[in-house]
N, C-alpha and C positions, 0 to 999 in steps of 0.2 A: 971660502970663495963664493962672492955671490955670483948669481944668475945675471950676467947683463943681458944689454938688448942684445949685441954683437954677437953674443953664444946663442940667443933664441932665432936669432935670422939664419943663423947657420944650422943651428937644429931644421930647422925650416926649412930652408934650401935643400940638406940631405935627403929628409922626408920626401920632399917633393921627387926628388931624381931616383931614388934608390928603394920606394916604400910604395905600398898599394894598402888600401882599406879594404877590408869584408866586413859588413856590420849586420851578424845572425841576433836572432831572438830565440829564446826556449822557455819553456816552462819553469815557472821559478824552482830552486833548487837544483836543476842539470848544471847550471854556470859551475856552481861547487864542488860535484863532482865530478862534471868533466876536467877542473882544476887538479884536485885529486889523483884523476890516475896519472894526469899530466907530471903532477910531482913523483908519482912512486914510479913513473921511467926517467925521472931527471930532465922534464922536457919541458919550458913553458908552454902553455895553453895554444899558441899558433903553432908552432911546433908538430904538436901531438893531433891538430887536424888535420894538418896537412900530411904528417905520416899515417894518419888512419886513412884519409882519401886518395894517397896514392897509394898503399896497399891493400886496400880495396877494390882498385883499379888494376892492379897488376894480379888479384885472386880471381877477379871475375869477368873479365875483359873474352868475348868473343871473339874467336879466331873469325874473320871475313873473307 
């Protein structure tokens, strides 16, 4: 089945309502294996940062 425009406007349109961008930089090589551990918890790469920063937040988060 190809790619029409129809599917790419709609890819688009979901993104738009349902999706946000972060665009990090790192030292070349971290991409990789922050990939890595990503995989050996079964997690894609967004996934696994967003699970390291909210459990990072919830270990070290100050009582006020």
């Amino acid at each position: 089945m190809a790619y029409t425009e129809a599917h790419k406007r709609a890819t688009e349109k979901y993104r738009k309502a349902h999706l946000e961008q972060v665009n990090m930089r790192f030292q070349k090589g971290i991409k990789q294996e922050l990939k890595d551990i990503a995989n050996k918890h079964s997690m894609s790469l967004p996934q696994m940062v967003v699970t390291a920063i909210r459990y990072y937040d919830d270990h070290t988060s100050e009582e006020k």
